[in-house]
N, C-alpha and C positions, 0 to 999 in steps of 0.2 A: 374544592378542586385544588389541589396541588400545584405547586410551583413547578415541578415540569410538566405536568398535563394541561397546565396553561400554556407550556412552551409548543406543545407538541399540536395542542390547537392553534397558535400563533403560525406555527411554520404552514401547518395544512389550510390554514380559510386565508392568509394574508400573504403579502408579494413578499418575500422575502430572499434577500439576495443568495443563493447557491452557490457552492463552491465547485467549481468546473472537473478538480484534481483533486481527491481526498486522500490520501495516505495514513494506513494507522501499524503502529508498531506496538503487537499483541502482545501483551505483558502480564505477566502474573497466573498460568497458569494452575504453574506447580505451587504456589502458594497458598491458591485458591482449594489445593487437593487438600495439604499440609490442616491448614486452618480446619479441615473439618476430619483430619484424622485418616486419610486416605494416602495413596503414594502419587507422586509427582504427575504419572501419566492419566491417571484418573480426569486432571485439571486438563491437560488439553485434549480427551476425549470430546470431556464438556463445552469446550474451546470449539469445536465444532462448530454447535450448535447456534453460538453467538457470531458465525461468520455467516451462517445461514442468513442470518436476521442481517447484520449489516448491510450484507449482498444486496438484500428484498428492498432496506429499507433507501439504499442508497439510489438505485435505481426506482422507486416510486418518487424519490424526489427531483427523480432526475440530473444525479452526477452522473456524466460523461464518463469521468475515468475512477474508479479507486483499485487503490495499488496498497497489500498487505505483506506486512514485512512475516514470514513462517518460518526462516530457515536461516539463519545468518554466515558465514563464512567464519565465526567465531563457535557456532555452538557445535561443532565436531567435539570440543571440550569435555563437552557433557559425559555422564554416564551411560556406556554403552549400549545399558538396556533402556535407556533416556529416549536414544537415537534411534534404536531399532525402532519403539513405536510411534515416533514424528514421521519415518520413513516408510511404516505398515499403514499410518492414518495417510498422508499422503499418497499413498496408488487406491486406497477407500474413496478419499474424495475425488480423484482420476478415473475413478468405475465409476460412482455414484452420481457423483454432484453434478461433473460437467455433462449428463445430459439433461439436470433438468436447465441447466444456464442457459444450453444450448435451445430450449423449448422454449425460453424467455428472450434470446436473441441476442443472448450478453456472451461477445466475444471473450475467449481465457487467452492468457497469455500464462508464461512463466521469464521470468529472470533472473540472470545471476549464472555462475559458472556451472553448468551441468554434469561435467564431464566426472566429478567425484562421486557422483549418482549412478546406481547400477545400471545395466546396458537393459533389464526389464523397466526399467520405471524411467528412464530416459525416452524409450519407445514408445511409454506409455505418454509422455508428457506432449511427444508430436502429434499422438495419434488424436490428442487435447486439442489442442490449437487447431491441427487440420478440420478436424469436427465443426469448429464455430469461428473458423476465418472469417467465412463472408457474414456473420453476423452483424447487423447493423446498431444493436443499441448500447449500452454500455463495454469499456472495457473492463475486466477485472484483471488486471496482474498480480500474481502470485511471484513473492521475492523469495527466493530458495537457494541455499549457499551464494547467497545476495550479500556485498559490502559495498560502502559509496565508495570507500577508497580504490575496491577493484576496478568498480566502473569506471573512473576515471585514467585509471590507468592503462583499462582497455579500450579505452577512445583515443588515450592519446598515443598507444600501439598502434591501430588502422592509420592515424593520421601519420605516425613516424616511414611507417612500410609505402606509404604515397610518397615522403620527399624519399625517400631510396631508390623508388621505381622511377624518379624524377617525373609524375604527376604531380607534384604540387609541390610549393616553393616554400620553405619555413618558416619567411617571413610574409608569407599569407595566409599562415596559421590564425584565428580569431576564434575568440569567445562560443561564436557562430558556428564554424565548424570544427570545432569541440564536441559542441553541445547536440550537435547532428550523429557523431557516433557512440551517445551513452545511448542506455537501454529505454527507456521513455523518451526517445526524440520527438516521436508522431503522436504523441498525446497534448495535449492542454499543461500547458507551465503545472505549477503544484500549487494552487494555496491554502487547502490546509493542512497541516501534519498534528495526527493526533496521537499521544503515545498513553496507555492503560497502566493501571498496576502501578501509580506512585512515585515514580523514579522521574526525575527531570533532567534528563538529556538524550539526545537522537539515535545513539548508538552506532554510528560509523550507516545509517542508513538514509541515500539520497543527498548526501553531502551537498553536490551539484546540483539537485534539485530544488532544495530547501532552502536556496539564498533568501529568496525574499516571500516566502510562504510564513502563513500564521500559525504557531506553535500552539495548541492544545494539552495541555495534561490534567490528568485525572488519577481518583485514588482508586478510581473503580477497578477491582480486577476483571482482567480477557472475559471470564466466563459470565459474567455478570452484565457486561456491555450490552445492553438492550435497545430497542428503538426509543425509550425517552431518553436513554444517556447522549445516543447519537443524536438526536432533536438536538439535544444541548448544545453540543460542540458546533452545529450547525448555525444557529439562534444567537453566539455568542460571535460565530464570525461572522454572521448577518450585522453586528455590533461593531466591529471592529475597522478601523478608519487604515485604509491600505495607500501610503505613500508615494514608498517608490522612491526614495529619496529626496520626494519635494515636500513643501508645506501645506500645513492644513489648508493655509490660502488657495494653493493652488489647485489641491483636489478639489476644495468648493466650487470654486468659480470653473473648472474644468465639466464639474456634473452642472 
């Protein structure tokens, strides 16, 4: 047996701690295409099908929230016929996917600035969420022309337009109600952030969120992310000794 088939029966027969917020920042695509001779969009066709699985796998184990970085406020960049089909795969998985989620009870979200999204796939994304509001089990959030930096900015807009309408005083601005108007307020803090495909840094994604969440990186690329990769990430933050700014003393003697 294998070293992560060992993990993957550790996580299912044994108590092992879960993480309440998972976040992953899907990477490596088009690389994935490239390496075997294919073009770019090949690789997150495929990309699909390893959301599929993360989806399944995350919700058997019982995280509460995971939130997928798809779309970022940077990749408009891209090559045009790049974007067309991120833009045709997403109203696919707006038809297809969200009703089997919705049969499984895992409420969809999306975030992020919508309004650069065509007025059909904007209608489509309400028509998303309306579906499986009152769902009760898992969230999935879908991050789409999503940047931490905009989030920020657009919380700290709501909160500026309150001291103008003089609801609220500037200097009872707090951390607190900040953090009430970014986009994941009602979910579960974050703790872990896992990012695919090699590269080690966050990419301007949950900024805000990710203060004190444990950072995962992998060489695996997007398409390739299976349910033992994910066991992995799972089983190593089962591992990992979460502070908070105190000492290891302190978390001892606190558990």
């Amino acid at each position: 047996m294998s070293n992560t088939e060992n993990q993957l029966k550790q996580l299912l027969t044994t108590e092992v701690k879960i993480p309440q917020h998972v976040a992953i920042i899907m990477d490596g695509n088009g690389r994935w295409a490239q390496l075997r001779g294919k073009k770019r969009v090949a690789g997150h066709k495929s990309g699909v099908e390893s959301v599929r699985t993360t989806v399944a796998t995350a919700a058997k184990h019982g995280v509460k929230a995971l939130t997928l970085f798809a779309f970022s406020s940077e990749n408009w960049q891209r090559p045009e016929s790049e974007v067309s089909v991120l833009m045709d795969l997403f109203m696919f998985v707006l038809t297809r996917e969200v009703k089997r989620l919705h049969k499984n009870s895992i409420k969809f979200q999306v975030i992020g600035d919508l309004t650069k999204f065509s007025s059909k796939l904007q209608k489509m994304i309400k028509e998303s969420e309306a579906l499986t509001t009152e769902n009760t089990g898992m969230v999935l959030s879908i991050a789409a022309n999503y940047g931490g930096r905009w989030d920020i900015a657009q919380a700290a807009k709501v909160l500026a337009r309150k001291v103008e309408r003089q609801e609220l005083n500037a200097d009872d601005i707090t951390e607190a109600s900040l953090h009430e108007q970014t986009s994941l307020a009602e979910l579960p803090e974050l703790d872990l952030l896992i990012r695919t495909g090699g590269d080690y840094r966050i990419s301007n994604f949950l900024l805000w969120q990710a203060a004190y969440a444990e950072l995962y990186f992998t060489e695996v690329l997007w398409p390739d992310f299976n349910e033992a990769e994910f066991t992995k990430a799972i089983t190593l933050f089962d591992q990992r000794e979460r502070r908070f700014g105190q000492t290891s003393e302190q978390v001892t003697n606190k558990n």
